[in-house]
N, C-alpha and C positions, 0 to 999 in steps of 0.2 A: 051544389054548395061549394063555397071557392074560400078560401085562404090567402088573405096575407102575406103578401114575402119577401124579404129583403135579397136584394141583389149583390152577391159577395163582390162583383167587381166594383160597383160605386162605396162599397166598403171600406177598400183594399184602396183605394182613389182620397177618403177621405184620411185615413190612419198616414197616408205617405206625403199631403198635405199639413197635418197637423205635424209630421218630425220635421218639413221644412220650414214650416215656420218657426218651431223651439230653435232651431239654428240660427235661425236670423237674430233672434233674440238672443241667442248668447246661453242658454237654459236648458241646462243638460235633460234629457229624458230621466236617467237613470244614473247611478250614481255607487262605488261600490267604494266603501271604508277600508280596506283591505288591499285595494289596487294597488296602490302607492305611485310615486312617478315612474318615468317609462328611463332605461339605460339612458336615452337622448338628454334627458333632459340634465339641466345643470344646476347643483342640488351639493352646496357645501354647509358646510358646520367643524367646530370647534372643539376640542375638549380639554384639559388641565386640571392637574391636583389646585383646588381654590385654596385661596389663601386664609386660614383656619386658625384656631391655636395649636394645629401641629404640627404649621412651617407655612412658609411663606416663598414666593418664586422656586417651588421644589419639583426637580423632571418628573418624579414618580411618590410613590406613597412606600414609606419603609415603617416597620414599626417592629418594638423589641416588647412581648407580651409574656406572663405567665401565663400556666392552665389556669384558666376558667377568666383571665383578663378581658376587658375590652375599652373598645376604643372608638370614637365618632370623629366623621370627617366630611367633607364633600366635594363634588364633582365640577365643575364650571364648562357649563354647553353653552355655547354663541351660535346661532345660526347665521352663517353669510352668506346665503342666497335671496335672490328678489320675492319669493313666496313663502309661506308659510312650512312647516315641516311637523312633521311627527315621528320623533325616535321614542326607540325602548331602550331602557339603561338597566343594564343586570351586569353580574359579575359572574365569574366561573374561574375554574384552574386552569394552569400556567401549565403550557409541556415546551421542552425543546424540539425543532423542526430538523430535517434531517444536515440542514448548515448551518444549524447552532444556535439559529434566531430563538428570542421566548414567542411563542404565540399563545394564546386561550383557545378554549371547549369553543364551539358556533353554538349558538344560539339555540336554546331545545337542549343541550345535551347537560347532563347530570353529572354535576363536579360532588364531590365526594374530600376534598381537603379545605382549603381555606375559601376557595369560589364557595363551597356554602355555606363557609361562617358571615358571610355579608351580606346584610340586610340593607335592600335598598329603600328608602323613603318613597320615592316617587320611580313608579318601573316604567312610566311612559309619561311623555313631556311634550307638549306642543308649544313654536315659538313660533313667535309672528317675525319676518322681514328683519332684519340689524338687532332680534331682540336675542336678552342672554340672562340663566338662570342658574343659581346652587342647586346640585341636587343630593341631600345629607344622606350619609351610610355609617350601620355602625359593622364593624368587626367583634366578636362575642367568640373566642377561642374557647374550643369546650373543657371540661373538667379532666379528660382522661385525653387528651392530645400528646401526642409522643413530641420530646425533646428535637426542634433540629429548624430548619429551615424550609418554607412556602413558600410559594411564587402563584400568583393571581394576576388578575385587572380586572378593572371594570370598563364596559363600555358605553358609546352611547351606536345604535346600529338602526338600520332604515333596511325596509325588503325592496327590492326593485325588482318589477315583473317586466319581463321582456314580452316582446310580437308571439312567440311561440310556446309562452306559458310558463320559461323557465323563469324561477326564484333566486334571486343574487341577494346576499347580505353583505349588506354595505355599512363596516362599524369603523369607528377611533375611539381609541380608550388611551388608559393609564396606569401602567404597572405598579403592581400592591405584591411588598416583599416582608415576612412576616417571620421574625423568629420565637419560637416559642422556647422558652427561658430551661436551662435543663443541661446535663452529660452533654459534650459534644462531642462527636466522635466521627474523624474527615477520615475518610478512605478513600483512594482512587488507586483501579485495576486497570492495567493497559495488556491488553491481551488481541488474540488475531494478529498477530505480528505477524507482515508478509514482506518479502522484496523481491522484486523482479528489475534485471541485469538487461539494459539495453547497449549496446554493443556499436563500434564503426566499424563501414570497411577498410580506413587508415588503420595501419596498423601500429602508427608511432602516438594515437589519440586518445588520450582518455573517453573513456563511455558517462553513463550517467545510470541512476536508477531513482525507480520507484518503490518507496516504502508506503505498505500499510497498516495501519492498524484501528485499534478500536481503544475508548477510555470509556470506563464505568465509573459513577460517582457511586458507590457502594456504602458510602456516608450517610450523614444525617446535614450534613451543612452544606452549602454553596464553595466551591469551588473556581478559579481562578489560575488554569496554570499556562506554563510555560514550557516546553518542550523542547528538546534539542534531540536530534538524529544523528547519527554518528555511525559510517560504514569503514571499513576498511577487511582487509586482507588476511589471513592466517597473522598470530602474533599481533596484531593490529598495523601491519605494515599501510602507509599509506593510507591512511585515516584522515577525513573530508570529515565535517561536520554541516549541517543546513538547524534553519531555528525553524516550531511550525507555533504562531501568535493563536492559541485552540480560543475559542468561544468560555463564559462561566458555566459552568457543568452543575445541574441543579441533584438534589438527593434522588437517589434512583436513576439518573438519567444515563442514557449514552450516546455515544456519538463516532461515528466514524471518519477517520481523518487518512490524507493522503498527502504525502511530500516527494516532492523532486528533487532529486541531490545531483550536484553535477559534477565531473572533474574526478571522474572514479574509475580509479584503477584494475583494469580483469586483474586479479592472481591466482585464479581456477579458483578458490573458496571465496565468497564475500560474503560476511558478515552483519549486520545491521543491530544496533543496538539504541533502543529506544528511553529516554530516561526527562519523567515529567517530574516539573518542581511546580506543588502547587501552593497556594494561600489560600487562606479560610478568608471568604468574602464576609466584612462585618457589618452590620446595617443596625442605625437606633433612629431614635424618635430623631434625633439630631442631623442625622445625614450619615455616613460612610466615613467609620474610622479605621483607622491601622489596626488590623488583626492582633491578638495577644496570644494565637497557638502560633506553635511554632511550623514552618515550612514544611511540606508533606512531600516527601520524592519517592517515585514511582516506576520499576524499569518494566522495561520485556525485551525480548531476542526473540532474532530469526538468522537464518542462512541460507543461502542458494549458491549456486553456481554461477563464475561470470569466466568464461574460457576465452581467450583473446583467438576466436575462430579464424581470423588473418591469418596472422604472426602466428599462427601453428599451423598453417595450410605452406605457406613461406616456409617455415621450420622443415617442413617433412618432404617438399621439393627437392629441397638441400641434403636434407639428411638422405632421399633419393638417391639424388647424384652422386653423394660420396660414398654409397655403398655401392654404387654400380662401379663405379673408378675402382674401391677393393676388391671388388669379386674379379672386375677383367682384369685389374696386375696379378691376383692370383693366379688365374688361365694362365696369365705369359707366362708366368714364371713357373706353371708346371708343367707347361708344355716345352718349354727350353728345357726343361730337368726330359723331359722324355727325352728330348734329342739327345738328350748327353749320354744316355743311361744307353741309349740305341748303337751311339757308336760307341761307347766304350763293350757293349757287350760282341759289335761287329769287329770291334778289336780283338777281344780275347779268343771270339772263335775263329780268327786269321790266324793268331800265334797260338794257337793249338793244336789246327791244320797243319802247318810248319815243322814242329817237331815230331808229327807222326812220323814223316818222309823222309829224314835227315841220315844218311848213307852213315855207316858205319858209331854210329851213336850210341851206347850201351848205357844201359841202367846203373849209378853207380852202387855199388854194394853185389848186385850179380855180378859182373865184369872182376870183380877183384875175388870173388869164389870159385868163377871158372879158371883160372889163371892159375888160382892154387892149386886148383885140380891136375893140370896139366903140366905144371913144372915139378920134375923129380927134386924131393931132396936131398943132397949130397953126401958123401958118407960122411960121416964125421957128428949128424944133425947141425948143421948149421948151415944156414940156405944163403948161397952168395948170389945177394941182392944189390951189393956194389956196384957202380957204371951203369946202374937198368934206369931208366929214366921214370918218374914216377907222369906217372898219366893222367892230366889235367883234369880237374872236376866240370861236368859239365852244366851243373845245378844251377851257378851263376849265369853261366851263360843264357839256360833257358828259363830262366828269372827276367834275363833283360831283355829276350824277346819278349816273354809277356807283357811287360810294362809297355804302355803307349804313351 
């Protein structure tokens, strides 16, 4: 009994047949929605706040709302590539980047402030070749929304799949700046105040330094400041000032900033003293008006060490050598007092050798008691001491031999 059987290799012959001819045709086998184009390929589009009833030729979307207000607008996508396209247009929250730019949430991620007060009409959009569409959104700020300032966008984004699997998202959008109506209350803290002292090996040259520090918008509103740095010396001797132009500083945000100051003088303490001026950023239906809070100024300090390590290596050279110069005129000149002390004491024990040997020499005061002793006195008591020659004192004499 025998069976039927198909031969896998005339199989494998007809399947590899049929996918070259789907090629010749142009006729893809298989086909995945999800794909999206390849990084290669070149794949432009458009976006802008369209021109609506809540402004016309406007960079971005600003709006000034109560709790529970709302507001409808929409998006303007052109696609300028030769093929068709297919974007998603969603909205999400605004953060600042660590250089100050605003970026949004990617795509998937869950915004939690004004990114999900906005509802979009249409969340994917296909355009054919040169073609372009509104796509309406409204804003619906909730009942129980805290007083102050949001920052969003919306965009329009396209995934691109690379050779190796990876996922790129590819978006342009347009920032959506939203106050909600209420207490406004600007605060900005500038804290981490750092400086470091960089130094020449001239020593007739000013150095330079590095200030850092940190700003907090600890507010409820947009911010906008200006900054000025200012180092100098004990008393503020020799005080330089540099400007640093900071990014808008959004509610809760911060931002780390660093300035070079140049033209700074060591005076062993340097100082640094940081002091920001900012403006409450305003934004209406209308566009960007002049603030009506008043200017918000902000300091911090710091202090380091800046030692002119030269010109004190110089200093102590010098101050070296003049003490080695004091110390040897001191040697001479106690060594010359030796000498002197030497002979003058080689002196005194000459001329006191001298007088030991001196023939016939008496002590005076014994010589004048022996004398008495030995001369009788006369009857009468009175001693004739007339014509007797009195006998030179010798004390002078051996006075001036001592003296050299």
């Amino acid at each position: 009994m025998s069976q039927a059987q198909t031969s896998p290799r005339p199989l494998r012959l007809l399947l590899a047949f049929l996918a070259g001819l789907a090629l010749l045709l142009g006729t893809p086998l298989a086909a995945s929605a999800e794909a999206g184009p390849s990084p290669d390929t070149t794949v432009t589009w458009s976006v802008k706040p369209a021109d609506t009833a809540q402004g016309r030729d406007r960079p971005n979307y600003a709006y000034d709302l109560m709790p529970g207000g709302t507001v409808g607008d929409a998006l303007y996508v052109a696609n300028r590539s030769p093929q068709p396209i297919t974007l998603r247009v969603y909205a999400a929250d605004g953060f600042l980047t660590d250089d100050g730019a605003l970026d949004i949430l990617a795509g998937g991620a869950e915004s939690t402030d004004l990114g999900s007060w906005v509802s979009i009409a249409s969340p994917e959009l296909t355009l054919d070749s040169g073609a372009s569409a509104e796509v309406p959104f409204t804003v619906t700020v909730p009942t129980d929304a805290a007083p102050g300032d949001y920052a969003a966008g919306i965009v329009a984004s396209m995934l691109v799949t690379a050779d190796n699997g990876t996922v790129t998202e590819r978006r342009l959008g347009s920032r959506v700046h939203l106050r909600v109506q209420g207490d406004l209350v600007p605060s900005l803290v500038i804290g981490d105040v750092v400086v470091d002292y960089h130094g020449t090996a001239h020593p007739a040259e000013t150095g330079s330094a590095t200030v850092g520090y940190t700003l907090t918008n600890t507010g409820n509103t947009r911010l906008d400041p200006n900054v000025e740095v200012a180092l100098g010396g004990p008393f503020g001797w020799a005080r330089v000032t540099a400007a640093d132009d900071a990014p808008e500083l959004l509610p809760g945000s911060s931002l780390k900033r660093t300035v070079e100051v140049a033209g700074v003088v060591p005076l062993v303490l340097l100082s640094a003293d940081v002091t920001a001026t900012s403006q409450v950023v305003s934004r209406t239906l209308a566009g960007a008006e002049p603030s009506t809070l008043d200017p918000l100024v902000s300091q911090g300090a710091a202090a380091t060490a800046a030692v002119p390590w030269t010109a004190l290596a110089i200093f102590a050279v010098v101050a070296l050598l003049v003490a080695w110069r004091v110390i040897a005129a001191r040697h001479r000149r106690a060594a010359h007092a030796r000498e002197i002390a030497a002979a003058v004491a080689a002196a005194r024990a000459d001329a006191e050798g001298t007088d030991a040997v001196v023939p016939g020499a008496a002590v005076p005061g014994a010589a004048t008691g022996a004398a008495a002793e030995r001369e009788p006195v006369p009857a009468g008591g009175v001693s004739d001491t007339e014509g007797v020659p009195e006998a030179p004192s010798l004390a002078p004499t051996r006075a001036s031999r001592r003296s050299p």
